[in-house]
C-alpha positions as CSV (number, residue, x, y, z in Angstrom):
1,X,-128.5,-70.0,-34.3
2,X,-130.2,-66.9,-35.6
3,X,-128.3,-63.6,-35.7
4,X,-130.0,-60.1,-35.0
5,X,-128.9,-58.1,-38.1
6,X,-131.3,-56.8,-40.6
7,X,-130.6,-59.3,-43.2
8,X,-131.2,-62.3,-41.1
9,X,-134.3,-60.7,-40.1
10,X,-135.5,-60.1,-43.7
11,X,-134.0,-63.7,-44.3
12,X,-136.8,-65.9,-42.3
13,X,-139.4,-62.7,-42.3
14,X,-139.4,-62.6,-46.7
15,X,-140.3,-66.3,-47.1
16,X,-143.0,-66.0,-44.9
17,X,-144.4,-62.6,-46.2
18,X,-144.7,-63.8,-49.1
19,X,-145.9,-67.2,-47.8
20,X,-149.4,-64.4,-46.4
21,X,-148.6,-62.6,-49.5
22,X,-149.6,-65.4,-51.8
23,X,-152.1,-66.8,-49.0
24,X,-154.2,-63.5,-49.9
25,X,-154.0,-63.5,-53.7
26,X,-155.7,-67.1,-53.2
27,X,-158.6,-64.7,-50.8
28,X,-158.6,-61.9,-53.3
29,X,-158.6,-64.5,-56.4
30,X,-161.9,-66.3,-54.6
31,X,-163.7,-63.1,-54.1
32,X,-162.7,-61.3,-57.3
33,X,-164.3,-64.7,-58.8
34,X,-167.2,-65.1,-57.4
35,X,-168.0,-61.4,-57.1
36,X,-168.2,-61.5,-61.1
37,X,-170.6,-64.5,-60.6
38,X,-173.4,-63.8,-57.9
39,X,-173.1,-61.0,-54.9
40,X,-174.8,-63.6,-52.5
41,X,-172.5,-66.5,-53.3
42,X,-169.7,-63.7,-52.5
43,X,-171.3,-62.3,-49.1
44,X,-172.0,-66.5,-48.2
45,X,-168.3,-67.3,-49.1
46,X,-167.0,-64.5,-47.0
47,X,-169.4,-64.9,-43.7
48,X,-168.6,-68.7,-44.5
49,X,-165.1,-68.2,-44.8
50,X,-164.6,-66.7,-41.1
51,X,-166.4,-69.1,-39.1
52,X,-163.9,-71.8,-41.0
53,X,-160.9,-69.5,-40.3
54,X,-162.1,-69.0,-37.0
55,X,-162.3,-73.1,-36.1
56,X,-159.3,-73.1,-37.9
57,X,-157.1,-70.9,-36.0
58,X,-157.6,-73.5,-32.7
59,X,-155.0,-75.6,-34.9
60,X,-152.7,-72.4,-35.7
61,X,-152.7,-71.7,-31.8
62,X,-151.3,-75.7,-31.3
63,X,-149.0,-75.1,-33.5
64,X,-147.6,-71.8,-32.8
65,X,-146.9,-73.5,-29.1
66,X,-145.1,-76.3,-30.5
67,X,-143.3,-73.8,-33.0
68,X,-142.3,-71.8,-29.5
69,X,-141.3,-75.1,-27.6
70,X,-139.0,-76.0,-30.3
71,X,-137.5,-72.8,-30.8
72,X,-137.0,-72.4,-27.3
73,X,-135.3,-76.6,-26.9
74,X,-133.1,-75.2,-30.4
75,X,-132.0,-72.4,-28.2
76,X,-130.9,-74.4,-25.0
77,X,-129.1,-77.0,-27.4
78,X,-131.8,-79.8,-26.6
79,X,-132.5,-80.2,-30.7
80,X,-133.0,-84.3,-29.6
81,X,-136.3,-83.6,-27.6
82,X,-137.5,-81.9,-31.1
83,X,-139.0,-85.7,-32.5
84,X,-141.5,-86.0,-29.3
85,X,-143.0,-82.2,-29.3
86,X,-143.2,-82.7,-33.2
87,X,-144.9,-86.4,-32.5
88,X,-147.1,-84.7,-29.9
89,X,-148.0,-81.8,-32.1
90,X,-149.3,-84.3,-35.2
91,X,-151.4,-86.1,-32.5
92,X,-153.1,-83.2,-31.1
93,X,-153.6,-81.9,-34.6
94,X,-155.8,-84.8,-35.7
95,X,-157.8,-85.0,-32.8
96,X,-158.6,-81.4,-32.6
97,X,-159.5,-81.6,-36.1
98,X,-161.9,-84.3,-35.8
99,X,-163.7,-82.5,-32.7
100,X,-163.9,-79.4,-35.2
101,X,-165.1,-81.6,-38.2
102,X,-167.6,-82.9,-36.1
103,X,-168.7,-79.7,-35.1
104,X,-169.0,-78.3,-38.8
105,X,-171.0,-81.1,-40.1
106,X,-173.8,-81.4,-37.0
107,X,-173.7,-78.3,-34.9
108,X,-172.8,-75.6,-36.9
109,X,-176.0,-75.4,-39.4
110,X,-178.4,-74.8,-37.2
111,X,-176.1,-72.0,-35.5
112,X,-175.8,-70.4,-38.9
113,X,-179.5,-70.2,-39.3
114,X,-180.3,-69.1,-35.8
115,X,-178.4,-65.8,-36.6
116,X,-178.3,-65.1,-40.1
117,X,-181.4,-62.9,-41.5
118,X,-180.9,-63.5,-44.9
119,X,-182.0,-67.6,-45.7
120,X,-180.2,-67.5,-49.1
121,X,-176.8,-66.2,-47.2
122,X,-176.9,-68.9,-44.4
123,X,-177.2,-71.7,-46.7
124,X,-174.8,-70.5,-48.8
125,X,-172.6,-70.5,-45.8
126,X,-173.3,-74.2,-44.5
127,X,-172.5,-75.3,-47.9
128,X,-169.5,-73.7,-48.3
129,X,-167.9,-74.9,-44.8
130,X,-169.1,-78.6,-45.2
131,X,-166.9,-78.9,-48.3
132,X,-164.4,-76.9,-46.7
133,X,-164.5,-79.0,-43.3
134,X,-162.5,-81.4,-45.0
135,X,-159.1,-78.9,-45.5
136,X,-158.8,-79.2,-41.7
137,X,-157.2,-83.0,-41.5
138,X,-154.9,-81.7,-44.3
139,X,-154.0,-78.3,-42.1
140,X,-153.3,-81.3,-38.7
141,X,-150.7,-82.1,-40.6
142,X,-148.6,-79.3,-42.7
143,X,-149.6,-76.8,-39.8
144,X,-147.2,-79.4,-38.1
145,X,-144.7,-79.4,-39.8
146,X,-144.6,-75.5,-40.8
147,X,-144.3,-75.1,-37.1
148,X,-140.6,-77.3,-37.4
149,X,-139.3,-75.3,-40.4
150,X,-140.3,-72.0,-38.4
151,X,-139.0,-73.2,-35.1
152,X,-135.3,-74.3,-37.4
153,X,-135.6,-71.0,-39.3
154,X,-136.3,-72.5,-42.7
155,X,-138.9,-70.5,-43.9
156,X,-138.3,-71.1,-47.5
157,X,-140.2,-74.1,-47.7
158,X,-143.7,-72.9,-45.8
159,X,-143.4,-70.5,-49.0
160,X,-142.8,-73.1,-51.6
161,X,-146.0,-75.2,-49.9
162,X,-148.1,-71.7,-49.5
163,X,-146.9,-71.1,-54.1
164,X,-148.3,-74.7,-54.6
165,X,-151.7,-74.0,-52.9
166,X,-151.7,-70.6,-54.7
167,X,-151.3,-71.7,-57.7
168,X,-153.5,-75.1,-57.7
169,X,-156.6,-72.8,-55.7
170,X,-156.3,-70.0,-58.7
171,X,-156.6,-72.8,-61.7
172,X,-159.1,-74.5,-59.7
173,X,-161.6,-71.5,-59.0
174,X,-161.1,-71.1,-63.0
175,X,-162.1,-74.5,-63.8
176,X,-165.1,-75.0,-60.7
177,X,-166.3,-71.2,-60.0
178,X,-167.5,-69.9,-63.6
179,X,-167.4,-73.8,-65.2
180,X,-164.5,-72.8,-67.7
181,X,-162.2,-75.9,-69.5
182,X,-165.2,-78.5,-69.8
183,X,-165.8,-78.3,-65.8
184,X,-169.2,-77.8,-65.0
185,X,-170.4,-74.4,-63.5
186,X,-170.3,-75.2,-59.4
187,X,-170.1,-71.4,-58.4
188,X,-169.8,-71.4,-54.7
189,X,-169.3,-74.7,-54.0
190,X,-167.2,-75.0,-57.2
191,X,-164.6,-71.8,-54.8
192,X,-164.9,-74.5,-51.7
193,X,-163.6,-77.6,-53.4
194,X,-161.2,-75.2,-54.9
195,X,-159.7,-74.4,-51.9
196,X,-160.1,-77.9,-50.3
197,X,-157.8,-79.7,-52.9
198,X,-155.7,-77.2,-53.2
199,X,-155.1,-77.5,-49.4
200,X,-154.6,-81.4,-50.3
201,X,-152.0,-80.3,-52.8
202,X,-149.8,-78.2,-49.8
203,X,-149.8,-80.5,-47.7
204,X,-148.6,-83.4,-50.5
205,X,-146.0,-81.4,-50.9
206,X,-145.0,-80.2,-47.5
207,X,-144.6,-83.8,-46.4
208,X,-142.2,-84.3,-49.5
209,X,-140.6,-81.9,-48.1
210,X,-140.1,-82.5,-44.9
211,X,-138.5,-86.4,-45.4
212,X,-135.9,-85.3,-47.7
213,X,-135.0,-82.3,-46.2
214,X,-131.6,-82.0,-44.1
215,X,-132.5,-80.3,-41.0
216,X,-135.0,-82.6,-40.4
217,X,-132.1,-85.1,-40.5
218,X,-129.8,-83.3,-38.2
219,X,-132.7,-83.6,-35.5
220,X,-133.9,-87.7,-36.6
221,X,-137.2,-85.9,-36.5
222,X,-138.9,-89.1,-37.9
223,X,-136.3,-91.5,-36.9
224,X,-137.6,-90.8,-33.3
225,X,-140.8,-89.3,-33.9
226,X,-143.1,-90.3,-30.6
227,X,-145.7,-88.8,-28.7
228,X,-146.2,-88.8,-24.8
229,X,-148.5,-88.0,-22.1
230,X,-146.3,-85.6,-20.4
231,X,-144.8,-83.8,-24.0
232,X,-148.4,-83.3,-24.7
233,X,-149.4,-81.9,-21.6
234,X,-146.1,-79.4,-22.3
235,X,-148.0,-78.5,-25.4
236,X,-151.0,-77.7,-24.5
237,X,-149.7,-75.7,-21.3
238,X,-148.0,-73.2,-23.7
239,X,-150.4,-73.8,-26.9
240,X,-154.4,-73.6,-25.1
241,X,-153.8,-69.8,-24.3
242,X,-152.8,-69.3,-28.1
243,X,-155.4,-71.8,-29.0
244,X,-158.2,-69.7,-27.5
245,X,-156.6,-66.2,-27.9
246,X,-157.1,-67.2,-31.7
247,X,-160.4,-68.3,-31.6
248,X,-161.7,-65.6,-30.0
249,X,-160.3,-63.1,-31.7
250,X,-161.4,-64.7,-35.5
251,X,-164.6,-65.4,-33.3
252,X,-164.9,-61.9,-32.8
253,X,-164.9,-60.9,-36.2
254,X,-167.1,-63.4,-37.4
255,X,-169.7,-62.0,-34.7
256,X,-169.2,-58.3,-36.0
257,X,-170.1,-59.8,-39.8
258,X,-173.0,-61.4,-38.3
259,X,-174.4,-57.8,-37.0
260,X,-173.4,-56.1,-40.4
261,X,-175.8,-58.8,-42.4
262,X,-178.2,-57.8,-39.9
263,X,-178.0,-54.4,-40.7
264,X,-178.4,-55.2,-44.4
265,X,-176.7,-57.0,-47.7
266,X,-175.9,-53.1,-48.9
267,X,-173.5,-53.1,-45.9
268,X,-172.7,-56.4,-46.0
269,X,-171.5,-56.3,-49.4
270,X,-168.6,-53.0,-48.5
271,X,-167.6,-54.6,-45.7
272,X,-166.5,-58.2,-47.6
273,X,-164.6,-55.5,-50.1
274,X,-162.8,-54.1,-47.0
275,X,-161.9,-57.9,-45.3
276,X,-160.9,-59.0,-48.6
277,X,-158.3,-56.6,-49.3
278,X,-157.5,-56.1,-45.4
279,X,-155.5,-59.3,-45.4
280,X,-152.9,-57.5,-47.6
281,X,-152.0,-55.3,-45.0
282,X,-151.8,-58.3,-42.4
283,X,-149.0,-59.8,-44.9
284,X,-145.7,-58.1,-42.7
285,X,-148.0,-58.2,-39.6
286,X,-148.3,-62.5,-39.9
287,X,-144.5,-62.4,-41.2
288,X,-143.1,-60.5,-38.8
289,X,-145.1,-61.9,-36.2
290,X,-143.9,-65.8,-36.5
291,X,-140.2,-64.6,-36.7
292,X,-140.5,-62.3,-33.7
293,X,-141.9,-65.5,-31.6
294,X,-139.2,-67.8,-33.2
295,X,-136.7,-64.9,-32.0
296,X,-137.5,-64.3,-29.0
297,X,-137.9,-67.8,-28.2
298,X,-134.2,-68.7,-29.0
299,X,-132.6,-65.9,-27.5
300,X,-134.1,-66.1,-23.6
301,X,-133.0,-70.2,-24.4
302,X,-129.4,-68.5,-24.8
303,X,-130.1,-66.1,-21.3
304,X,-129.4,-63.4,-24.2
305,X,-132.3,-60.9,-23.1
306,X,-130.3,-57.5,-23.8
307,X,-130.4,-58.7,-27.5
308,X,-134.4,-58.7,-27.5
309,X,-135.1,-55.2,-26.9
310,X,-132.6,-54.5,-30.4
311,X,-134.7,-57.4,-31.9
312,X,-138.0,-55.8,-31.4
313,X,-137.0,-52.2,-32.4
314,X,-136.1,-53.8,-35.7
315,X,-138.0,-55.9,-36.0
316,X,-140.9,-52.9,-35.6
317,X,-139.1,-50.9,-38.4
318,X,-139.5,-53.3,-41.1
319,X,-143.2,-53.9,-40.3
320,X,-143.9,-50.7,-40.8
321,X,-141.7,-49.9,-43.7
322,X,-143.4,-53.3,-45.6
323,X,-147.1,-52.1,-44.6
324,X,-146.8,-49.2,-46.4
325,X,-145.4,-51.1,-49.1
326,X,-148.5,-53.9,-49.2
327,X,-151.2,-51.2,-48.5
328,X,-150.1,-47.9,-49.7
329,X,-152.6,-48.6,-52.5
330,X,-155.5,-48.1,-49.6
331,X,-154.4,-44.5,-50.1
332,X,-152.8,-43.6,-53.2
333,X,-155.2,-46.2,-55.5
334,X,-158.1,-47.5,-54.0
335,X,-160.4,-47.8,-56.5
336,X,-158.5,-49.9,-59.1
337,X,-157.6,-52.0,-55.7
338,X,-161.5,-52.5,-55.1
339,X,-162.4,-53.3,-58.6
340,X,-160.1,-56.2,-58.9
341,X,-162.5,-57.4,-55.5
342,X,-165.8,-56.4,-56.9
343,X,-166.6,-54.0,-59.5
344,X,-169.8,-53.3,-59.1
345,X,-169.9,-49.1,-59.0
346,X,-172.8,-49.2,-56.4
347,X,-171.1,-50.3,-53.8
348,X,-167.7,-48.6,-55.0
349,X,-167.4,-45.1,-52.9
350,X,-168.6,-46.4,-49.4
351,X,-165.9,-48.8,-49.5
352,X,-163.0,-46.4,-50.4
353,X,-164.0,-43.9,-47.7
354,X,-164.0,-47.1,-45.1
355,X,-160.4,-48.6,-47.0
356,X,-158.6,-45.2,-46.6
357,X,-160.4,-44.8,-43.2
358,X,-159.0,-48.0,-41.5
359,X,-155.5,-47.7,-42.9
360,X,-154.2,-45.9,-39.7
361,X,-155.5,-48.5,-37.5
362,X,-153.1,-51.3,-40.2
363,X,-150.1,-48.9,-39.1
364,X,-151.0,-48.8,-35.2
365,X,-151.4,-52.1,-35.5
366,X,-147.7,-53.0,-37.2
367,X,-146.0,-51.2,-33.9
368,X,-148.0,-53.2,-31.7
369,X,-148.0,-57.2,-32.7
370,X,-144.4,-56.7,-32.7
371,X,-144.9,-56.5,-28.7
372,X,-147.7,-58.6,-28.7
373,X,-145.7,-61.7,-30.6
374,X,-142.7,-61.3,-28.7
375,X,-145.0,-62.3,-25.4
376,X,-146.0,-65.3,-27.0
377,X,-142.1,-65.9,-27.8
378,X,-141.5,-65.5,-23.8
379,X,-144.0,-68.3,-23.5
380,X,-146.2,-66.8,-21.6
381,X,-149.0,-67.2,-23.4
382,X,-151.6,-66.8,-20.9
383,X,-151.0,-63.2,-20.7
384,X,-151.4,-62.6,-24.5
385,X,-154.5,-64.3,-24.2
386,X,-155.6,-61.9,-21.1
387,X,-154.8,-59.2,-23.8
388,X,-156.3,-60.6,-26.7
389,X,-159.9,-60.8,-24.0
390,X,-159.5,-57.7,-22.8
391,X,-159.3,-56.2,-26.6
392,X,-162.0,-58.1,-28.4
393,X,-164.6,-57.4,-25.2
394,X,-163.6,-53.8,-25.7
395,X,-164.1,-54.2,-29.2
396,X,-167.2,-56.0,-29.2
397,X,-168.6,-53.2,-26.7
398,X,-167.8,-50.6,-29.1
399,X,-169.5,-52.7,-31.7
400,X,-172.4,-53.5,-30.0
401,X,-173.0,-49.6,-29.3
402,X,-172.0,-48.6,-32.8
403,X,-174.4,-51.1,-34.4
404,X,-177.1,-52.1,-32.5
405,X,-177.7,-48.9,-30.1
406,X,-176.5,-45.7,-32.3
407,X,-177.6,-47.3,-35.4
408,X,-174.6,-45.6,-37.1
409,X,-173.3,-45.9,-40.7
410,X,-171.7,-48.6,-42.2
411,X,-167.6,-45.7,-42.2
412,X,-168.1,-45.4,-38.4
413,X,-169.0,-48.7,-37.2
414,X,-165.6,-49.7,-38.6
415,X,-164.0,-47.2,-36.1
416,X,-163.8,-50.3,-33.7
417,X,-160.4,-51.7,-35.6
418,X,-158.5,-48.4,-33.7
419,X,-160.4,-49.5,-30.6
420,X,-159.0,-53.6,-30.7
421,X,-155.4,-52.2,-32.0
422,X,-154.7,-49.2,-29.7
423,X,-156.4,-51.5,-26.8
424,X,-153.9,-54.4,-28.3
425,X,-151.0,-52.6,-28.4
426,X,-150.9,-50.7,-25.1
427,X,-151.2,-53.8,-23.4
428,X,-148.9,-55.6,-25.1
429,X,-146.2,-52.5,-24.5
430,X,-147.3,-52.8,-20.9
431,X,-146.2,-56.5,-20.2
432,X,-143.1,-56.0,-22.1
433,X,-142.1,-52.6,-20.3
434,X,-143.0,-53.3,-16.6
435,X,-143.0,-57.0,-16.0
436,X,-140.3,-59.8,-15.0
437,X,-140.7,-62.0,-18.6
438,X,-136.9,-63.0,-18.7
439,X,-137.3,-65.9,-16.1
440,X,-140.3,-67.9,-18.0
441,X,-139.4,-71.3,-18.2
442,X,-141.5,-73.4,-20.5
C-alpha cells in the first residue's frame, strides 16, 4: 500500500516524469529534425501528429479506467480480480484500435483535405498518419500493461519502456529523416516510421517485462488472465467518460491548428514552435496526474478519505515546484530553447513573446489537474468529462472569436490556454469542495 509522505510521492511521480520527460525529447528530436529539413514537412508532421494523438488518446482513456479499477480492487484487498480487468483491458485495446486504424486508412484523408488550405500540408499529413496508424496495435498492448505497473505503483518500468523508445526513435530519425548511415533520405515519412518501430521496440520490451516481473506474479496476472462480458462492461462504465474527455480535448486542439493554417503558414509555423516545446511543461502535469488517480483511488478503497485532502496539497506543491523547473527556460532562456526547435530567425521573436506569454497559463494549470485527476481517481469520471466539455466549448468560443471574427494576431489568439485552464480548474475545485465523492463505488 502507498504511503502519503513526500518521498513516496516523488517515488512513483519521478519514474513517470521522466517517462513524459523522455516522451518529449522524442517530440522535440522529430521537430528539431525535420525543421532543419523542410518547414512544410515540419508544419505536416505537427498538424499530422495531433489528429494521431488525438485518436490515440481514446486508448489512453481505456486504460486510465482500468489503471483506476485496479488501483481501487489493490486498495479493497481484491488483488485476485486484477487478471480479468487486465484480460478485459487487452481486448478492448485491440478492438478500439482496429476501429481507429480503420478510420485512419479510409476516412480520415478526405477529412484532411476538406479543411486544410494548404494541398502540400494535407498530404503531408495523410502520409504521415498512415505510417503512423500502425503504432496503435503496439499502444493496445503496452498502454495495457502500463496501466498494471501504475495501478501496483511500479513506475520504474513504464520509464525503462518510455528510455527504449527514446532512444531507438532519436537513432532512427538520424538514419530515416536526413538519410545519414547508408539509409536513404525518407524526410517525413522517414520521422513516421521512426516513430512507428520505435513504438514496436517499447512495447517488445514492456511485455519482457511484464512476464518476468514479480508483482505480476503475486497477482497470477497471466496465470488467470480472462476477459468477460460483465468485467468489460465495468471498464467501459469508468473508462468511456475518460475515453471521450480525451478525445475531445486533443480534438480540440487539433481543430484550433486547423484555424491557425487557415490563417497562414507564417502563423502556422510559431505556433508548431510553441506545441513543440509546450509538452515540456506538461512533464510534472502527466506525472503528477497518473499518481494522483492511482492515489486517490487506493485510499477511498481503504475508507481513508481524510488522508486525500494532505495528498492533493502535496501533491499540488511538487507540480508546481517541478514546472518551474522543466519550463523556467520559457522565461529566463527562450531563444536558445526555440533554436533547438527551429532556428530559422524569421519566425524567432513572435514565438518567444507567445512562449513567455503562455507560461502563466502552465502554472494555473499545475494547481488545477491536481483536482481535476483526483476526480478521475474518485471514479467518477463522467463528471471530469462534464468539465473537460464545458472547458474546450469555452475554449473553442474564445477561439472562434479570436480567430475567425476579430481577426487578431497570432500572441493573442493563444490567450485561449488561460481560458481552458482557469475554466478547468475552477471546476475541478468545485466538485472536489462542494460535492459528496467519498461514497463512489466503482
Amino acid at each position: 500500500m502507498l504511503d502519503y509522505s513526500y518521498k513516496s510521492i516523488l517515488k512513483m511521480a519521478i519514474p513517470l516524469m521522466a517517462s513524459t520527460f523522455i516522451q518529449s525529447v522524442v517530440l522535440i528530436t522529430d521537430s528539431s529534425f525535420l525543421s532543419r529539413h523542410d518547414i512544410i514537412a515540419f508544419d505536416a508532421v505537427g498538424n499530422g501528429g495531433l489528429i494521431y494523438i488525438t485518436l490515440f488518446m481514446t486508448l489512453v482513456g481505456l486504460n486510465d479506467g482500468a489503471q483506476i479499477i485496479m488501483a481501487r480492487r489493490i486498495g479493497e484487498k481484491k488483488g485476485h480480480l486484477l487478471s480479468r480487468i487486465f484480460g478485459s483491458s487487452l481486448m478492448s485495446n485491440f478492438v478500439i484500435s482496429l476501429v481507429l486504424f480503420t478510420v485512419i486508412m479510409f476516412i480520415m484523408p478526405d477529412f484532411i483535405l476538406s479543411f486544410t488550405k494548404s494541398h502540400e500540408v494535407a498530404t503531408g499529413q495523410i502520409e504521415y498518419i498512415q505510417i503512423r496508424g500502425y503504432g496503435l496495435f503496439f499502444a493496445a498492448i503496452s498502454l495495457g500493461i502500463n496501466a498494471f505497473f501504475l495501478a501496483t505503483g511500479r513506475t520504474t518500468v513504464v520509464l525503462i519502456s518510455a528510455l527504449f523508445i527514446a532512444v531507438s526513435n532519436i537513432g532512427l530519425d538520424y538514419l530515416l529523416i536526413n538519410g545519414n548511415g547508408g539509409f536513404p533520405e525518407l524526410g517525413l515519412e522517414g520521422a513516421a516510421i521512426a516513430s512507428t518501430v520505435s513504438d514496436g521496440i517499447g512495447t517488445l520490451f514492456i511485455v519482457i517485462a511484464l512476464y518476468f516481473s514479480k508483482t505480476q506474479r503475486k497477482f497470477e496476472l497471466l496465470k488467470h488472465i480472462s476477459f468477460g462480458f460483465k468485467s468489460i462492461k465495468k471498464l467501459f462504465w469508468v473508462s468511456a467518460p475518460i475515453m471521450f474527455q480525451g478525445l475531445i480535448a486533443l480534438s480540440t486542439w487539433t481543430v484550433f491548428f486547423a484555424w491557425i493554417e487557415q490563417m497562414g503558414t507564417y502563423e502556422l509555423t510559431i505556433s508548431q514552435n510553441i506545441r513543440s516545446l509546450y509538452f515540456l511543461a506538461f512533464v510534472p502535469v502527466w506525472g503528477f496526474g497518473a499518481t494522483t488517480k492511482t492515489y486517490v483511488s487506493q485510499y477511498i478503497g481503504m475508507k481513508d478519505f481524510k488522508s486525500i485532502g494532505i495528498i492533493l496539497k502535496r501533491i499540488q506543491i511538487l507540480t508546481t515546484i517541478f514546472i518551474v523547473v522543466f519550463f523556467h527556460g520559457a522565461i529566463l532562456y527562450p531563444e536558445q530553447m526555440l533554436s533547438i526547435i527551429n532556428p530559422n530567425e524569421i519566425y524567432m521573436q513572435d514565438s518567444i513573446a507567445i512562449l513567455q506569454y503562455v507560461s502563466g497559463a502552465v502554472l494555473i494549470y499545475a494547481i488545477g489537474s491536481v483536482y481535476f485527476q483526483a476526480i478521475n481517481g474518485t471514479g467518477n469520471t463522467r463528471y471530469t468529462f462534464y468539465v473537460e466539455l464545458i472547458s474546450v466549448i469555452t475554449y473553442l468560443f474564445g477561439a472562434y472569436l479570436l480567430i475567425k471574427v476579430f481577426d487578431a494576431p497570432i500572441f493573442w489568439v493563444w490567450s485561449v490556454e488561460y481560458i481552458y485552464f482557469i475554466t478547468l480548474g475552477i471546476l475541478s475545485f468545485s466538485y472536489i469542495r462542494f460535492f459528496n465523492w467519498q461514497k463512489k463505488e466503482i
